[in-house]
C-alpha positions in Angstrom: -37.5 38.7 56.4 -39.4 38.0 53.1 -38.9 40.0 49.8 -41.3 42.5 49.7 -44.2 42.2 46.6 -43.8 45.1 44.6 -47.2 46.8 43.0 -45.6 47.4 39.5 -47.7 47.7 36.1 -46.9 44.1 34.3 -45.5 46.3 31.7 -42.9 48.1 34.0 -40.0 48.7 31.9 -35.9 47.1 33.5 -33.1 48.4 31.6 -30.1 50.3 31.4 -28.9 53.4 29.7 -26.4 54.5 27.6 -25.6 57.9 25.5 -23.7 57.4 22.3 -21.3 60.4 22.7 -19.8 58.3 25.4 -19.6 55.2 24.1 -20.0 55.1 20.5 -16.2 56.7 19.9 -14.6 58.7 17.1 -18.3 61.3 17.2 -15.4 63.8 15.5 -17.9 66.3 13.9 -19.6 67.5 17.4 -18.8 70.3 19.9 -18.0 68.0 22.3 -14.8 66.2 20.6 -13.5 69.6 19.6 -14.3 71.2 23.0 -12.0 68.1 24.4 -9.4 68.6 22.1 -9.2 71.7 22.7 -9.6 71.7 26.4 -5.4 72.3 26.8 -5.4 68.6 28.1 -8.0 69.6 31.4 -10.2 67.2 29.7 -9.3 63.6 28.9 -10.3 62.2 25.1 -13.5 60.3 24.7 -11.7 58.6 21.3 -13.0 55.4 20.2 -14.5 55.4 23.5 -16.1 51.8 24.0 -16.7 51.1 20.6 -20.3 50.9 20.7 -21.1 51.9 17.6 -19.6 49.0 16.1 -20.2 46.6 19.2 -24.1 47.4 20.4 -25.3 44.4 19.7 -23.2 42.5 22.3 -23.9 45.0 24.3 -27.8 44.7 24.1 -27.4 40.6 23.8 -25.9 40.9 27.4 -29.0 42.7 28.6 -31.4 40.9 27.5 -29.2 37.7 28.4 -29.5 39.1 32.2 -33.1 39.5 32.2 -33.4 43.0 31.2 -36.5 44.3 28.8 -35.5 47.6 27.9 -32.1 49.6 26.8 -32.5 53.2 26.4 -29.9 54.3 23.7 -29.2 57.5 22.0 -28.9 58.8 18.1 -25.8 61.5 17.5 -27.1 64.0 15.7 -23.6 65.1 14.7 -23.6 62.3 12.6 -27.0 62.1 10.9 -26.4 65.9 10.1 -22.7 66.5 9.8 -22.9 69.5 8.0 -26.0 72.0 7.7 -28.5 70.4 5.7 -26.9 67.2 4.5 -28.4 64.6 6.1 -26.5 61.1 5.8 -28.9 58.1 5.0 -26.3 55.3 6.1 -26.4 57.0 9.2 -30.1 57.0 9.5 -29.8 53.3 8.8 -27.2 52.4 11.2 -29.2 53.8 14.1 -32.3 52.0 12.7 -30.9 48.7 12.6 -29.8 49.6 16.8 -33.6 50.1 17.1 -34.2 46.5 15.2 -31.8 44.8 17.4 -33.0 45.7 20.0 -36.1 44.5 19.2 -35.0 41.4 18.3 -33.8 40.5 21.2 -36.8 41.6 23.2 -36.1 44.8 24.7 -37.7 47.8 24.4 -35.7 50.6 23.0 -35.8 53.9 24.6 -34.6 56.6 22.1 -33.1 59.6 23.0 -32.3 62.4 20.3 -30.4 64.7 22.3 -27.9 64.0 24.7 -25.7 66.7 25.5 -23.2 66.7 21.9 -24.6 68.6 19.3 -23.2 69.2 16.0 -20.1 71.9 15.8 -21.9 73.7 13.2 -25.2 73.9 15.6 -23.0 75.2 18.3 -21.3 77.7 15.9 -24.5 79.2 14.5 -24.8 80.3 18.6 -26.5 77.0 19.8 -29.6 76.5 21.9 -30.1 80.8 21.8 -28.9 81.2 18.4 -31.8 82.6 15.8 -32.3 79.3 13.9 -31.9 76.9 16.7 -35.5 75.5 17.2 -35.9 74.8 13.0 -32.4 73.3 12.8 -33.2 70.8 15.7 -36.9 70.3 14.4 -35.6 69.5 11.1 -32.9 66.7 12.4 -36.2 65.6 14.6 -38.2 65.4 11.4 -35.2 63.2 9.9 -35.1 61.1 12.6 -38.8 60.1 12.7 -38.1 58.1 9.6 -36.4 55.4 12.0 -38.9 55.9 14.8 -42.0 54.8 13.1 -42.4 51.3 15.9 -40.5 52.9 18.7 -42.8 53.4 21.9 -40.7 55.8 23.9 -38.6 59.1 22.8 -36.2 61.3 24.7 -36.3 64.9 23.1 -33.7 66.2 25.3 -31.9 64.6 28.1 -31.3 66.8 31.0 -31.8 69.9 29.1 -31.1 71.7 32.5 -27.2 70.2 32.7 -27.3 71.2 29.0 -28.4 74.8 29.9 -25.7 74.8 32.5 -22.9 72.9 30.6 -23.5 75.2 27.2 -22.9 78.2 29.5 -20.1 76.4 30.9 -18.3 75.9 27.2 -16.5 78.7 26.7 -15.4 79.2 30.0 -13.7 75.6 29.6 -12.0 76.5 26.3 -10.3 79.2 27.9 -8.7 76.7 30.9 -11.6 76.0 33.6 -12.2 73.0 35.2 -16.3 71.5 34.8 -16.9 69.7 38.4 -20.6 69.4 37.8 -21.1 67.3 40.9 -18.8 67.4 44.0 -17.4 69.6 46.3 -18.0 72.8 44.5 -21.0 74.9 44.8 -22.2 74.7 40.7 -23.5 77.5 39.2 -27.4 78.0 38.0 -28.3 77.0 34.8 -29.0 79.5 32.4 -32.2 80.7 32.6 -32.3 81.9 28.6 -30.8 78.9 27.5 -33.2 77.0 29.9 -36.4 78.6 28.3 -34.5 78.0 24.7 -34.8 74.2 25.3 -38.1 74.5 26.4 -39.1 76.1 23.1 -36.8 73.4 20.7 -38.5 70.5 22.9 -41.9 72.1 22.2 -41.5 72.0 19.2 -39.9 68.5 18.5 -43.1 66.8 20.8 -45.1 68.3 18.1 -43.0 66.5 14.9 -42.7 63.2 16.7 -46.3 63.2 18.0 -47.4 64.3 14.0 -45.1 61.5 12.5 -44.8 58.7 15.3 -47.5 57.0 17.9 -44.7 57.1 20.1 -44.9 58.7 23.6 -42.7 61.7 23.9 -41.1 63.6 26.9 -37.8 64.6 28.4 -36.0 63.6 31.0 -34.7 66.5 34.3 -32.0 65.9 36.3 -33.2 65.9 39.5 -31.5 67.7 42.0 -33.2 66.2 45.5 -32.6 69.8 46.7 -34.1 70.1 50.0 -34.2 73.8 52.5 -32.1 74.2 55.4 -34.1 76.3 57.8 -34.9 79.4 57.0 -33.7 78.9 53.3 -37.1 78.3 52.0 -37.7 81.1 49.8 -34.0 80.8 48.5 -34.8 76.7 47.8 -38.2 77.9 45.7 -36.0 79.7 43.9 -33.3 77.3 42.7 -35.5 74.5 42.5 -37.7 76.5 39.5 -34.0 77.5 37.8 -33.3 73.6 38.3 -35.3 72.0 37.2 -39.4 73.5 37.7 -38.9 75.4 34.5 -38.1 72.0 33.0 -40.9 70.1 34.2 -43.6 73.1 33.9 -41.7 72.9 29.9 -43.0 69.0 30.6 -47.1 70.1 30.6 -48.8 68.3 28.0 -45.9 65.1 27.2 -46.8 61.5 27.6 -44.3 60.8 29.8 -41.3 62.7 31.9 -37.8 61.5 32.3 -36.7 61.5 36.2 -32.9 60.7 36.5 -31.1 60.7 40.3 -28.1 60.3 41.4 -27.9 62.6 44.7 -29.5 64.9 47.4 -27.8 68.3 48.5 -29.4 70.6 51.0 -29.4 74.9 50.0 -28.6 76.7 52.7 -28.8 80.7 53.0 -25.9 81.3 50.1 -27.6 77.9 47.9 -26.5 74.4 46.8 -24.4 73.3 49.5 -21.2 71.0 48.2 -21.2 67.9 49.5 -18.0 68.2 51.7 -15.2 65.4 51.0 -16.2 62.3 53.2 -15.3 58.4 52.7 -19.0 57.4 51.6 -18.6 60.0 48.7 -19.2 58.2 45.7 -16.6 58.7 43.0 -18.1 61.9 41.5 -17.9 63.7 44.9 -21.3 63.0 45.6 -22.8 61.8 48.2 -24.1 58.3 49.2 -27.7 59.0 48.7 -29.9 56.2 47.3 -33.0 57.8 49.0 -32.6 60.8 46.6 -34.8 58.2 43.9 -37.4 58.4 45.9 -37.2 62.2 46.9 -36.7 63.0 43.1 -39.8 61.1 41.8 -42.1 62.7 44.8 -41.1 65.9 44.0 -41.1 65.4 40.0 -44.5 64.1 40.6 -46.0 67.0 42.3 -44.3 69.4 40.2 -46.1 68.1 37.1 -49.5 68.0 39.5 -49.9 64.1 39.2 -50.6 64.5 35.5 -47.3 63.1 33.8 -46.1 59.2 34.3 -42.6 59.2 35.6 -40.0 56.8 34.0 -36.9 56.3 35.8 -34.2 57.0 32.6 -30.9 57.3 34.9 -29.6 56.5 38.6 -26.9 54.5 39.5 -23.8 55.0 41.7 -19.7 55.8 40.7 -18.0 53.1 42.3 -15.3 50.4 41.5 -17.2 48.1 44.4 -19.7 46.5 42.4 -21.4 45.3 46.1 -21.8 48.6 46.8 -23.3 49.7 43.4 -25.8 46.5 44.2 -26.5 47.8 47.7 -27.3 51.4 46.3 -29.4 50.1 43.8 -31.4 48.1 46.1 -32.5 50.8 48.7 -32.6 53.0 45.7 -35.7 50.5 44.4 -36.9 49.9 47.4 -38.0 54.2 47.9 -39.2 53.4 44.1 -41.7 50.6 45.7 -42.8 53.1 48.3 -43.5 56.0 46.0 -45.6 53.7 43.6 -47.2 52.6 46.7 -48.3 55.8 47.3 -49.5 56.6 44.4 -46.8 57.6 41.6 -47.4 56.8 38.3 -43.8 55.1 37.6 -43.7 52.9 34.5 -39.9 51.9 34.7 -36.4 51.7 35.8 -33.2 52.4 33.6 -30.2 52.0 35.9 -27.4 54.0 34.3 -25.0 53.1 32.5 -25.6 49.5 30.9 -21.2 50.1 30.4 -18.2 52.1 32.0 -18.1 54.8 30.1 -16.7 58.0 28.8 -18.3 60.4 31.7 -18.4 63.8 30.1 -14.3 64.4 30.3 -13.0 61.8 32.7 -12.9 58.2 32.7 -12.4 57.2 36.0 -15.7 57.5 37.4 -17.2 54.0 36.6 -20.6 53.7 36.7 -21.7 50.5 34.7 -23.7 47.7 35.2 -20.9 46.3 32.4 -17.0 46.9 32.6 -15.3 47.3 29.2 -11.2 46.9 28.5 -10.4 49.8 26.6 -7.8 48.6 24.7 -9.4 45.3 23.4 -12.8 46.8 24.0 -14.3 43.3 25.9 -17.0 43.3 27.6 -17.1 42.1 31.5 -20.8 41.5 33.0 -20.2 42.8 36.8 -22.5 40.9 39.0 -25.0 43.8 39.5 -26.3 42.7 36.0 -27.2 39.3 37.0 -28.4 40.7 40.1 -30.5 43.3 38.3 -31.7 41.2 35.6 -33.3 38.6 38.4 -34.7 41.8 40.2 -36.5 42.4 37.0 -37.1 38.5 35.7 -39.0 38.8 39.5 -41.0 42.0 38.8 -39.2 44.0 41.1 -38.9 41.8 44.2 -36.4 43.0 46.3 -34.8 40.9 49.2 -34.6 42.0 52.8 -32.0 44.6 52.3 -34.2 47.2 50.2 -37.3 45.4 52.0 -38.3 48.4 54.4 -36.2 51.4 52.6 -38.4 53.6 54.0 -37.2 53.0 57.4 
């Protein structure tokens, strides 16, 4: 069998993704360090985490060294605004010289401004719902434009519907509970207030970065891949607006929407049905389902009524079987090919994470394309980043095994 020719745009973006809450380390002024120290020990310590914020430029060198083009980073606000209104300029300048880095070494950087940590004192003034929320975040935004002045692509908000389900989530977890956000639990709906208060901050910072930036702005939805059992229809309508339609009709108007995959689950009657334990469970609990890319990007695509180019900001696979993380990937790309082919507007693919990291309260689940020694903090290309990186030196390519994903 012959690799099949992919119909990709010349400039189709291959990268990887990061967030710098989980690998930057020591981020001690945001919610998200005190929550974990003061989860009772339920969740482990993201500490110096990989040491990225010292070390990103060997990690971007070994990206672009594999043949990647693109790295899609984020900026802690917790540390450009420690405190209300004090803004720190070396802070500013260390995530600008990330942005020149990458640049010099020829990929293109991806910025996000919000993923998932905020600043305590943001989350103290009542967060997303709180009265000042949309002009505190619009005035980090404003800040942050400064650095973003040659930056093509920005990331308001990633996921804002985790974020709407994880800040409802926070207080329960102070007091003792367990966050499983992906397994064998049925999850909770996100909050639909805190849902339409994201909708109204990322409105708002489209507008700054569109009045100070050419860059091209959206945000990027976790996609759920929910599909109806029979006769759940009317109950799947449902969940999939509180998911994730309120987020993309929030979308109307961007440049570009962020589609991140990692799983499909089926609602049934009573709703999101929990992936029951089985061995192909990934090591999140999810399922093995590297068709969901393809079932996310249909149904993000008709969502947004053909109007919004897609880019691929997250999917990947938990694993400590880096053969299996290639094999994922592969049929993942290969439902990409087929939605392109069929007329989505995709314009790239950032396989998360670029590293192991720090996954929101556990370590174990390793999902990088790049192991790290936590200790000594080296770096260990897997081969799924040599594999990737000649996937994307070939413009997509794939061989036999992701050939005819489509069945």
């Amino acid at each position: 069998m012959t690799s099949r020719t992919p119909d990709l745009r010349p400039d189709f973006l291959w990268g990887a993704s990061t967030s710098p809450h989980q690998i930057e380390g020591n981020n001690v002024n945001s919610d998200w360090w005190r929550m974990e120290h003061q989860s009772q020990g339920i969740l482990e310590l993201s500490g110096d985490a990989l040491d990225s914020y010292h070390r990103y430029g060997e990690d971007m060198r070994l990206l672009a060294d594999a043949g990647l083009n693109a790295y899609r980073f984020g900026i802690e606000w917790a540390r450009i605004e420690p405190e209300p209104g004090e803004f720190s300029q070396a802070e500013l300048a260390h995530y600008r010289r990330m942005i020149e880095t990458a640049r010099g070494l020829g990929l293109e950087p991806v910025v996000t401004l919000h993923h998932f940590s905020s600043p305590r004192w943001f989350t103290d003034e009542g967060g997303w719902t709180g009265a000042t929320a949309v002009d505190r975040f619009t005035r980090y935004v404003e800040q942050a434009c400064a650095i973003l002045h040659d930056v093509n692509w920005v990331v308001t908000i990633n996921e804002p519907n985790i974020l709407a389900l994880m800040s409802g989530m926070a207080a329960a977890v102070a007091e003792g509970a367990d966050i499983n956000l992906g397994a064998d639990v049925r999850m909770p709906t996100p909050s639909k207030e805190i849902g339409e208060a994201l909708v109204r901050a990322h409105r708002a910072a489209v507008a700054v970065v569109h009045e100070h930036t050419s860059a091209k702005v959206g945000w990027t939805v976790a996609q759920q891949a929910l599909v109806p059992a029979p006769g759940a229809e009317k109950l799947h309508a449902e969940l999939k607006w509180a998911w994730e339609d309120l987020y993309h009709d929030g979308a109307r108007g961007d440049d570009f929407l962020g589609v991140q995959s990692y799983t499909s689950q089926t609602v049934d009657e009573k709703g999101i049905v929990a992936h029951p334990g089985h061995p192909d469970n990934t090591l999140t609990g999810w399922a093995y389902r590297p068709d969901a890319l393809g079932i996310a990007l249909r149904q993000a695509w008709e969502a947004t009524d053909g109007q919004l180019p897609l880019l691929v900001t997250e999917n990947g696979i938990a694993t400590t079987d880096d053969t299996r993380r290639i094999a994922y990937t592969t049929e993942a790309l290969g439902h990409l090919h087929q939605a392109v082919a069929d007329g989505v507007d995709v314009r790239g693919y950032l396989h998360w994470s670029a590293l192991d990291n720090y996954e929101w309260g556990h370590w174990a689940p390793t999902f990088g394309l790049i192991a790290v020694d936590r200790e000594t903090f080296a770096r260990t290309p897997k081969p799924s980043l040599a594999w990737l990186g000649d996937v994307a030196r070939k413009g997509g390519a794939l061989g036999a095994q992701g050939a005819h994903a489509e069945g």
